[in-house]
Z-matrix of the N, CA and C atoms (Angstrom, degrees):
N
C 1 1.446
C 2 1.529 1 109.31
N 3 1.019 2 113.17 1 130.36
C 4 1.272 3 135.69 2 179.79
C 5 1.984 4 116.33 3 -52.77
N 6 1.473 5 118.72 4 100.11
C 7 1.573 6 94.75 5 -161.17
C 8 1.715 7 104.89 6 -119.20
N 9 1.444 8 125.12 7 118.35
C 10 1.179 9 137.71 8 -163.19
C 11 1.623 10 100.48 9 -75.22
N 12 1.073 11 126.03 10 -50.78
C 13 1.294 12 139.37 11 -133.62
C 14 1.493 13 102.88 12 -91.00
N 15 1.720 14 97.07 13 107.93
C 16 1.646 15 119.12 14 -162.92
C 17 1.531 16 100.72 15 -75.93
N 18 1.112 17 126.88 16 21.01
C 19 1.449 18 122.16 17 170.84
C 20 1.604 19 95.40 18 -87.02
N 21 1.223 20 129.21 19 -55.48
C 22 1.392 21 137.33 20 158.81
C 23 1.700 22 121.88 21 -12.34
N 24 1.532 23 109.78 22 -48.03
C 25 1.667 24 113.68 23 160.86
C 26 1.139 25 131.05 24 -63.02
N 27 1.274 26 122.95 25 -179.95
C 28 1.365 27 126.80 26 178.87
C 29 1.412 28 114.58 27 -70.11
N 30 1.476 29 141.36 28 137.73
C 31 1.038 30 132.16 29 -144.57
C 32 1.814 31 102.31 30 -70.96
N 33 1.408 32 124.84 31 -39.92
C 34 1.682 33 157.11 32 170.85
C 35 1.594 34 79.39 33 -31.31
N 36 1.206 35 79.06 34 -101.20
C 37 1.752 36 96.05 35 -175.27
C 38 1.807 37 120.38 36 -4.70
N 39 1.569 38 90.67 37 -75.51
C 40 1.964 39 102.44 38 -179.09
C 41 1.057 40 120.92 39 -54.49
N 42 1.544 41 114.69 40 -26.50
C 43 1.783 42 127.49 41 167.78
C 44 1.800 43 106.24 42 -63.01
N 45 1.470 44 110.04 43 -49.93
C 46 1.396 45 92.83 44 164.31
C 47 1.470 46 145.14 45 -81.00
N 48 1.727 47 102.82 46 -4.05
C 49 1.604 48 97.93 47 163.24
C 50 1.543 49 93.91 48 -96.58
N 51 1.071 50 155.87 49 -7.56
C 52 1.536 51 127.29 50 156.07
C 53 1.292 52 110.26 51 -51.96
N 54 1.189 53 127.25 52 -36.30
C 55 1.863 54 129.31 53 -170.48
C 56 1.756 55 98.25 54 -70.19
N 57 1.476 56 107.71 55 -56.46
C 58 1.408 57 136.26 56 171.24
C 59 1.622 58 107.62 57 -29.95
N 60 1.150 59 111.63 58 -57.92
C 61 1.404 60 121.95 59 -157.57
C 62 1.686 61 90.56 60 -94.00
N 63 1.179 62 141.44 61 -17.84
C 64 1.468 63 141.75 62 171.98
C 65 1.328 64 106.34 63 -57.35
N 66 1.472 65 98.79 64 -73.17
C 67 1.684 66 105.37 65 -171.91
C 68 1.337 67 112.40 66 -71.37
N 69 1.641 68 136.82 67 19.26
C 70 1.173 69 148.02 68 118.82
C 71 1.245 70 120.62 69 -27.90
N 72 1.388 71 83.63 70 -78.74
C 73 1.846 72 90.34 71 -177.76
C 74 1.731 73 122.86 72 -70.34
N 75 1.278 74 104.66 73 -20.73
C 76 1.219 75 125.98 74 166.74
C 77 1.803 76 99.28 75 -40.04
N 78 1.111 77 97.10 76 -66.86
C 79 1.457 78 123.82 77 -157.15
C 80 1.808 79 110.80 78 -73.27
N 81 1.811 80 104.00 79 6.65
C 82 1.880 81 109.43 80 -148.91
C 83 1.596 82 120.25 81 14.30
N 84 1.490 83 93.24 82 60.07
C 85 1.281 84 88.00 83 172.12
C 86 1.747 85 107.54 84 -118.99
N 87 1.206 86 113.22 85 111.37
C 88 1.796 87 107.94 86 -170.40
C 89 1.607 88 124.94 87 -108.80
N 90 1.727 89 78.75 88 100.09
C 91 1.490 90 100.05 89 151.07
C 92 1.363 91 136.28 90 -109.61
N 93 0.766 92 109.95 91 152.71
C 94 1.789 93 130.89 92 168.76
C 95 1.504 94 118.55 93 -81.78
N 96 1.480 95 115.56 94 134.83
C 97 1.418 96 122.10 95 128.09
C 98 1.126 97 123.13 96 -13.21
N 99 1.358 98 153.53 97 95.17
C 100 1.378 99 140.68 98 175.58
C 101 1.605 100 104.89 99 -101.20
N 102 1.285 101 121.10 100 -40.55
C 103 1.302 102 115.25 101 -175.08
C 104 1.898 103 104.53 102 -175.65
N 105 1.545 104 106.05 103 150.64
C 106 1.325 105 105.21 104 -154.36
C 107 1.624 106 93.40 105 -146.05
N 108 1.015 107 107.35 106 -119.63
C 109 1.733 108 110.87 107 -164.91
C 110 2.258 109 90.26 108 -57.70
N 111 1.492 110 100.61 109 154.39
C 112 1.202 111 121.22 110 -170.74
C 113 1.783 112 107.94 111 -131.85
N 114 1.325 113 133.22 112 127.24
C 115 0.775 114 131.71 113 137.12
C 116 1.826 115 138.16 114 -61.09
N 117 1.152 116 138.61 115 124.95
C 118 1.460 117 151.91 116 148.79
C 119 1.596 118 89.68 117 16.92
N 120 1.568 119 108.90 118 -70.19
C 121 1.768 120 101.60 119 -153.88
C 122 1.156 121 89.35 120 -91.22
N 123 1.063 122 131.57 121 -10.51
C 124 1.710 123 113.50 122 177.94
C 125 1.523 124 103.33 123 -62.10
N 126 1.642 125 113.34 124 -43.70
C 127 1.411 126 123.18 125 -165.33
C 128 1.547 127 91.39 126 -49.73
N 129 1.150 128 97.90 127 -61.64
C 130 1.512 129 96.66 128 -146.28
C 131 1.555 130 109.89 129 -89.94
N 132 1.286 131 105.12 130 0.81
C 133 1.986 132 93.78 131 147.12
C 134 1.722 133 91.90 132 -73.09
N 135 0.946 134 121.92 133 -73.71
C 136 1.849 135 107.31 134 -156.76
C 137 1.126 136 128.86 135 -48.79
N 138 1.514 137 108.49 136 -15.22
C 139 1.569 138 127.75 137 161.03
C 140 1.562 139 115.26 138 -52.46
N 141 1.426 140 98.78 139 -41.30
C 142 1.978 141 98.52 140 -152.19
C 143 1.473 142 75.73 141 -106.38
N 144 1.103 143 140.99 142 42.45
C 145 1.733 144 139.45 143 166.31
C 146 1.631 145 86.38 144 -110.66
N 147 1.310 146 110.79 145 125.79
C 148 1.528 147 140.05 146 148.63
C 149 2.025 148 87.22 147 96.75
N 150 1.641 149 120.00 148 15.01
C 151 1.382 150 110.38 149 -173.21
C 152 1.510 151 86.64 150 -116.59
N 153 1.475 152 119.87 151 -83.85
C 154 1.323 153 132.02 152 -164.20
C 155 1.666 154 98.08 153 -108.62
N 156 0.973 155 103.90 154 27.22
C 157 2.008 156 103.98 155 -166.46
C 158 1.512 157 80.64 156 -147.58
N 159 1.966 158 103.53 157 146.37
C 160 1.265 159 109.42 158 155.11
C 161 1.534 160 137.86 159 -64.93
N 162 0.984 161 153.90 160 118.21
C 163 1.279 162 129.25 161 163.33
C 164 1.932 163 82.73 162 156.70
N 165 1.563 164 113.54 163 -168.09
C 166 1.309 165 124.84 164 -154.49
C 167 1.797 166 91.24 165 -104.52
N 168 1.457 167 82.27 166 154.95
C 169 1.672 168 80.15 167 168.12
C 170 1.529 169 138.01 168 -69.16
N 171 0.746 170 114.56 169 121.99
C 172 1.824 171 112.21 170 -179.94
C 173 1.291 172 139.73 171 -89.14
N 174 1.362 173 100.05 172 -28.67
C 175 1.723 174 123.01 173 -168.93
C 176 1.363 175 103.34 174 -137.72
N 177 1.299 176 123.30 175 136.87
C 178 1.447 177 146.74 176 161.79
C 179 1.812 178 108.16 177 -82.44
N 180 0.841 179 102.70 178 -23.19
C 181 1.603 180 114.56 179 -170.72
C 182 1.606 181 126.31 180 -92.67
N 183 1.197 182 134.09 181 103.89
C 184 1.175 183 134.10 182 -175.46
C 185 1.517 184 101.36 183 -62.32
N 186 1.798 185 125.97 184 167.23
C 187 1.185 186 117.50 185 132.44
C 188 1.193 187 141.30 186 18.59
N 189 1.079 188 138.81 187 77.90
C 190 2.137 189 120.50 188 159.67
C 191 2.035 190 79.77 189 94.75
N 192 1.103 191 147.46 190 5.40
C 193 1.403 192 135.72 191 157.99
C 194 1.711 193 110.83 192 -117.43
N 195 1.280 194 97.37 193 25.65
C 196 2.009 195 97.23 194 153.64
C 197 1.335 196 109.37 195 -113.45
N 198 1.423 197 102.71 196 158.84
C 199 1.726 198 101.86 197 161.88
C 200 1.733 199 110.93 198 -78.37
N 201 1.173 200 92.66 199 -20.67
C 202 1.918 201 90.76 200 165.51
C 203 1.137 202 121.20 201 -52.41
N 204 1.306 203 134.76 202 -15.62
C 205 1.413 204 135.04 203 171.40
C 206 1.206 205 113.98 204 -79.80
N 207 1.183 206 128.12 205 -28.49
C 208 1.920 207 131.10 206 -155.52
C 209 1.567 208 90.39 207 -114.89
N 210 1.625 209 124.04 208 10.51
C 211 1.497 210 116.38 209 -174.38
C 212 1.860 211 127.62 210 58.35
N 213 1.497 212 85.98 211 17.94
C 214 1.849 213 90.32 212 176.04
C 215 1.577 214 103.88 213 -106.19
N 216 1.184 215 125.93 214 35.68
C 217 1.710 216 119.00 215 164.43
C 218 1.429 217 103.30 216 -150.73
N 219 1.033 218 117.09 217 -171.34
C 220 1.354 219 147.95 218 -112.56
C 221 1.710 220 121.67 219 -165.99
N 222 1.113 221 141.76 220 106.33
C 223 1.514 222 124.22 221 143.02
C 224 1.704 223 110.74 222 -108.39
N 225 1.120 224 92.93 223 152.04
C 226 1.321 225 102.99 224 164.88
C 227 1.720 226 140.36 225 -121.50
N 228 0.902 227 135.96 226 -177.67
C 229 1.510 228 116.46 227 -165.55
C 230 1.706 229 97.45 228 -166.46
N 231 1.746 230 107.41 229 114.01
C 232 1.697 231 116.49 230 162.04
C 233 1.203 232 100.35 231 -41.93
N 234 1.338 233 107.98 232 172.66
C 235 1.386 234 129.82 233 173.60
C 236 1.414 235 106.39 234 -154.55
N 237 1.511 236 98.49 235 95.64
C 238 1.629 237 111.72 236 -154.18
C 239 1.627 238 104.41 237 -70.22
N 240 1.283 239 127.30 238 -4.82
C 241 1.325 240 126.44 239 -158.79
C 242 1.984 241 109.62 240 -157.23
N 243 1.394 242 97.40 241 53.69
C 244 1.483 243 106.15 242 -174.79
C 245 1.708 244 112.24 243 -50.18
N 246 1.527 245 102.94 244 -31.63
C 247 1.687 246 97.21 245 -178.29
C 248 1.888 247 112.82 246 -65.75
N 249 0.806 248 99.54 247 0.21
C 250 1.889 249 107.20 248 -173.96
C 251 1.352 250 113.65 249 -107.30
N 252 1.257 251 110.34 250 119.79
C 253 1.506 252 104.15 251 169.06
C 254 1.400 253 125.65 252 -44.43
N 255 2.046 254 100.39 253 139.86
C 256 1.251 255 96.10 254 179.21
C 257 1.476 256 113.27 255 87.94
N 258 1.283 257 116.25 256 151.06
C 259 1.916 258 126.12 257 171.30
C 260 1.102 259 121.21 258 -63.06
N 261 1.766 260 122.62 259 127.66
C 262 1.667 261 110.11 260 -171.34
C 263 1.661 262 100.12 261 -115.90
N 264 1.320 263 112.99 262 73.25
C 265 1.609 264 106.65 263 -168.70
C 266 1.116 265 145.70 264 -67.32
N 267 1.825 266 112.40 265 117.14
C 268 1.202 267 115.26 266 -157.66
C 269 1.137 268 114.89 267 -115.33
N 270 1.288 269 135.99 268 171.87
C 271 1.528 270 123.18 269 154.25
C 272 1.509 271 119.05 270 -159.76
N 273 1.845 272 93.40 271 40.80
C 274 1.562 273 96.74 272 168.83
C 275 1.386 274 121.41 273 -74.22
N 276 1.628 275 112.22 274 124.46
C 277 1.464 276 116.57 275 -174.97
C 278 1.279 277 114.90 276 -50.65
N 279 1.653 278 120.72 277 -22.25
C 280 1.801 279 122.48 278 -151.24
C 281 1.927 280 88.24 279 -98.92
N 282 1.089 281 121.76 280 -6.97
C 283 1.768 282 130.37 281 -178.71
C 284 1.500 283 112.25 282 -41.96
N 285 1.427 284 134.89 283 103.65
C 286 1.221 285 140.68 284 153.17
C 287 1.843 286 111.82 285 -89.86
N 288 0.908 287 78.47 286 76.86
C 289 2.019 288 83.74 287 178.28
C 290 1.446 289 113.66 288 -70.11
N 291 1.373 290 120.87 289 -47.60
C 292 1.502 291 128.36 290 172.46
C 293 1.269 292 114.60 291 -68.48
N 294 1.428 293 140.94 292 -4.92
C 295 1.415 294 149.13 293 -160.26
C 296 1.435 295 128.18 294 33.56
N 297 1.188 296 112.67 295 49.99
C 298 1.618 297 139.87 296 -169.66
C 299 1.726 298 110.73 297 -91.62
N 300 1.076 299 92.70 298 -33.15
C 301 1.786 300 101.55 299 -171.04
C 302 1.416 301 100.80 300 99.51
N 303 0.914 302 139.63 301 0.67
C 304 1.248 303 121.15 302 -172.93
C 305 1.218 304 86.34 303 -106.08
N 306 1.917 305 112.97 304 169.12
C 307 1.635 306 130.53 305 147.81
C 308 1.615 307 115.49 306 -46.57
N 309 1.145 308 138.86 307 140.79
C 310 1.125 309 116.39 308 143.04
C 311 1.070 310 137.68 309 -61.68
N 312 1.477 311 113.78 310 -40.15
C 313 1.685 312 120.46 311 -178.63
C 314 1.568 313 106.89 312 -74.03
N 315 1.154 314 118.70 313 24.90
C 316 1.340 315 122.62 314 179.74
C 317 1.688 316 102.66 315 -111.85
N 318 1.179 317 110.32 316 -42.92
C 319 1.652 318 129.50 317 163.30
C 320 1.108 319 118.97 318 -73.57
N 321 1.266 320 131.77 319 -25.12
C 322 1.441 321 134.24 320 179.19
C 323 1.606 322 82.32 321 -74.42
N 324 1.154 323 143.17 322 -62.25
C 325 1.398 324 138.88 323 -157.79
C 326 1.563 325 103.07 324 -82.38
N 327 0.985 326 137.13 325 7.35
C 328 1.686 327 130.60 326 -166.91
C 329 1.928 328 79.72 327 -124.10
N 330 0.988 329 129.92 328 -35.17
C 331 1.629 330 133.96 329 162.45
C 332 1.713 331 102.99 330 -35.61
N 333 1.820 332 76.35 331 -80.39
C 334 1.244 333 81.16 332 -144.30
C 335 2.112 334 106.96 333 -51.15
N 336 1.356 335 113.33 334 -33.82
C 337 1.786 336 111.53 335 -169.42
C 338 1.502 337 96.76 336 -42.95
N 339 1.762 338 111.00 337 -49.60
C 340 1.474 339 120.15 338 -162.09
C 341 1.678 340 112.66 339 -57.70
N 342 1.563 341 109.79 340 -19.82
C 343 1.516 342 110.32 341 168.39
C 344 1.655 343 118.49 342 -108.73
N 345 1.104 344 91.31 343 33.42
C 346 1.249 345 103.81 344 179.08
C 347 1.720 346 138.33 345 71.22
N 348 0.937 347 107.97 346 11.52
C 349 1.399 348 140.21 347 168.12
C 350 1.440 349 125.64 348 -59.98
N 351 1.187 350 126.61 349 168.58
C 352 1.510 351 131.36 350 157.19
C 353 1.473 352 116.63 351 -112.44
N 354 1.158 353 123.73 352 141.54
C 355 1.472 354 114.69 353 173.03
C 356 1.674 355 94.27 354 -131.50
N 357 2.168 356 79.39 355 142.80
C 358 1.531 357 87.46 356 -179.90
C 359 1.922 358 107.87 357 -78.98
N 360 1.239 359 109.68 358 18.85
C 361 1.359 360 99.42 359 -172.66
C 362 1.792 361 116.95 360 -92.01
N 363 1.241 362 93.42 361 6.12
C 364 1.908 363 117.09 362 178.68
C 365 0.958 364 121.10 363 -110.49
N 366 1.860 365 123.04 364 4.98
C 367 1.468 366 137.33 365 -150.09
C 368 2.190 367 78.25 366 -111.70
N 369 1.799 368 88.85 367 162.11
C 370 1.535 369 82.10 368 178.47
C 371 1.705 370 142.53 369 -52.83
N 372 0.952 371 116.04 370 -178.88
C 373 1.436 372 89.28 371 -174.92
C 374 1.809 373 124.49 372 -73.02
N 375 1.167 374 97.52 373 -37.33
C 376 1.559 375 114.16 374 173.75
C 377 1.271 376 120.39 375 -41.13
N 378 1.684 377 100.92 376 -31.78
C 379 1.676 378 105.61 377 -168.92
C 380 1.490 379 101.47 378 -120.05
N 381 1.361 380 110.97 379 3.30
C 382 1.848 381 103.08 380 -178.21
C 383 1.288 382 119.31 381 -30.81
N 384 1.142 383 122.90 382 138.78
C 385 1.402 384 132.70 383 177.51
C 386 1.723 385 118.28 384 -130.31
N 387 1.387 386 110.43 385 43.79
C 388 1.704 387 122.73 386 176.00
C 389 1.661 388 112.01 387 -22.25
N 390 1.582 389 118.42 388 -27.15
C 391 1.275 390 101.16 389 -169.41
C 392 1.746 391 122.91 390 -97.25
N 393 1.602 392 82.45 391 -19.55
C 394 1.641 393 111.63 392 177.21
C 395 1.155 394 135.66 393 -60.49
N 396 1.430 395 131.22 394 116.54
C 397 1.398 396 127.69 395 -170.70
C 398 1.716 397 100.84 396 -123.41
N 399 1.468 398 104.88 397 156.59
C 400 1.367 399 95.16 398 171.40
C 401 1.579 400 111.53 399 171.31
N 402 1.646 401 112.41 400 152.22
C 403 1.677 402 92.95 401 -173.13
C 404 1.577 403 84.28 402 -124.81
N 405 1.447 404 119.87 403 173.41
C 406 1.690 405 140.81 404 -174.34
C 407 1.513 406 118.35 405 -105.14
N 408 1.462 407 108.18 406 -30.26
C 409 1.281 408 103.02 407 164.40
C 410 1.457 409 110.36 408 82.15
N 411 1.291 410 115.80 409 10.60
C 412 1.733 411 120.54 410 -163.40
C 413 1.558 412 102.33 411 76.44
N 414 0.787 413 132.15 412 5.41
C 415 1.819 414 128.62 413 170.10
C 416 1.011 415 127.09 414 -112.40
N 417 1.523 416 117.88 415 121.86
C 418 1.334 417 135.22 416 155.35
C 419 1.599 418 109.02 417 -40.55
N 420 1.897 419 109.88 418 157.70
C 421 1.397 420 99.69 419 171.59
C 422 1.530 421 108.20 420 -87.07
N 423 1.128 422 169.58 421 -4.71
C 424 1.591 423 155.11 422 33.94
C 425 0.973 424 97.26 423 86.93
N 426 1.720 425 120.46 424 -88.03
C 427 1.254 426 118.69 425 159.05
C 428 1.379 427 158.48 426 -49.39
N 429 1.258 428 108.31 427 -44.38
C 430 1.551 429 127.07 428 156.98
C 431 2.189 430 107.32 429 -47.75
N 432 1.263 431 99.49 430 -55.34
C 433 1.407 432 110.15 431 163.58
C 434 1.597 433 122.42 432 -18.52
N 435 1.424 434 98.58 433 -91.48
C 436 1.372 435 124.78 434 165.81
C 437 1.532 436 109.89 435 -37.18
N 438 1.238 437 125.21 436 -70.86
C 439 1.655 438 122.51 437 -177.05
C 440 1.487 439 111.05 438 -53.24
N 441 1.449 440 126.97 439 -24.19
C 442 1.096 441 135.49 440 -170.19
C 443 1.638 442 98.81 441 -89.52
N 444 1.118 443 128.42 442 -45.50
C 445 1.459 444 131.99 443 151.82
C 446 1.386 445 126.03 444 -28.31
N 447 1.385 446 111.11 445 -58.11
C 448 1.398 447 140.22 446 -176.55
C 449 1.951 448 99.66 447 -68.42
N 450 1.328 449 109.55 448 -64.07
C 451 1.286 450 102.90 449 -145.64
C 452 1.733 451 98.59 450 -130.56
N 453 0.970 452 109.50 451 -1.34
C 454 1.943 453 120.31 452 177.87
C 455 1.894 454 95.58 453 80.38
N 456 1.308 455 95.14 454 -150.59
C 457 1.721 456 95.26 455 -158.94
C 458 1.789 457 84.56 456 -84.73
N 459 1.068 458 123.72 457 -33.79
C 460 1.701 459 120.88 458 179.85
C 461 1.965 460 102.40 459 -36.12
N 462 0.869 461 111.05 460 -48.37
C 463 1.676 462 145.90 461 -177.97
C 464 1.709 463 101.01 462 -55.03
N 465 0.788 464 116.33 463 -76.24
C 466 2.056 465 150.90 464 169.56
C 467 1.691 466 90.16 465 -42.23
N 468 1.422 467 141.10 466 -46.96
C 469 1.362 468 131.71 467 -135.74
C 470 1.877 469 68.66 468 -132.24
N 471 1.010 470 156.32 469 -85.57
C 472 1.740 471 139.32 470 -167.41
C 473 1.228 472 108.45 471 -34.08
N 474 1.043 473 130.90 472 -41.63
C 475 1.414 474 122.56 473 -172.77
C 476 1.614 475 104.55 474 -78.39
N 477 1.556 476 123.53 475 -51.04
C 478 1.660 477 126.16 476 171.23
C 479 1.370 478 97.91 477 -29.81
N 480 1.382 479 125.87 478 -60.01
C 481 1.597 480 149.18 479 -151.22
C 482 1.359 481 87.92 480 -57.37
N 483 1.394 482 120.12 481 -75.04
C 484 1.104 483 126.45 482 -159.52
C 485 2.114 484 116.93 483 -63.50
N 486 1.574 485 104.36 484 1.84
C 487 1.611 486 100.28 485 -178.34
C 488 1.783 487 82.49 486 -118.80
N 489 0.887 488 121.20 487 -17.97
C 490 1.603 489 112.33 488 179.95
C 491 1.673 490 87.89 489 -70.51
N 492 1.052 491 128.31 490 -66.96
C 493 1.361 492 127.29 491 -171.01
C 494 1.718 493 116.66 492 -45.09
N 495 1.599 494 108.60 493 -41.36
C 496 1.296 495 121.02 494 177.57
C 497 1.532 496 118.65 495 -58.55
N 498 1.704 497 116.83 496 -39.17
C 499 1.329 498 143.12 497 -155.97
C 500 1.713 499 89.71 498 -85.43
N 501 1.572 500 114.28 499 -41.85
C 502 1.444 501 125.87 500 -158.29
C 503 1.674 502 99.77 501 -87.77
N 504 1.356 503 116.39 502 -44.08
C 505 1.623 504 119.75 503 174.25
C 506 1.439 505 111.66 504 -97.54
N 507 1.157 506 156.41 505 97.74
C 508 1.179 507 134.34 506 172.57
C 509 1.332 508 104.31 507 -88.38
């Protein structure tokens, strides 16, 4: 099941899509939360979608190799029709919703770097990920892995703690 609700992330993290999601609106450009912390089988139903599952591919990422698992990413989702009640979900890349001339999903990703973020919409083309946001925390997924092995996401989020602290005190 699909879970929006950024209380669910790492606490680091949700502080930067509140900033994230400001200069959104800053910007009238409206997106949504689409999806945030990930469970294991969630991964890997969206994995076997467009493999051993009908439908298109979605994810490049097996299991325990997203940051969606450790609660450090992000999707997001246009909302092609803000005057209408309710979410109108879109995710055409060519979308000027704010009427700027620009893409949005081109600004959603020039946002998000400026708050410090990653966007998968700068990643190669094969694997673009326009909706994806997300930071590492000083961790490899390798790493994040292993601690999550070791100690569950409690494990995954002490160690983040401990390079946010490093980055913050040198």
């Amino acid at each position: 099941m699909r879970d929006a609700d950024e209380s669910h992330l790492f606490g680091p993290f949700a502080e930067y899509l509140i900033a994230f999601e400001a200069a959104l609106r800053d910007a009238r450009l409206p997106f949504h939360l689409f999806e945030g912390l990930r469970t294991y089988d969630r991964q890997a139903t969206l994995w076997s979608q467009g493999r051993s599952r009908p439908g298109p591919i979605v994810t490049w990422a097996l299991p325990g190799d997203s940051w969606h698992q450790y609660g450090f990413a992000a999707d997001f989702v246009l909302d092609s029709q803000p005057e209408r009640p309710g979410l109108q979900w879109s995710w055409d890349l060519k979308a000027d919703m704010n009427a700027d001339g620009r893409r949005d999903w081109e600004q959603l990703a020039e946002l998000a770097v400026a708050c410090g973020l990653e966007s998968g919409w700068y990643w190669p083309e094969k694997k673009c990920d326009p909706p994806h946001v997300q930071h590492r925390f000083g961790l490899t997924i390798p790493q994040a892995r292993k601690l999550y092995e070791a100690g569950g996401m409690m494990g995954v989020w002490a160690e983040a703690e401990r390079w946010i602290e490093a980055e913050i005190w040198p």
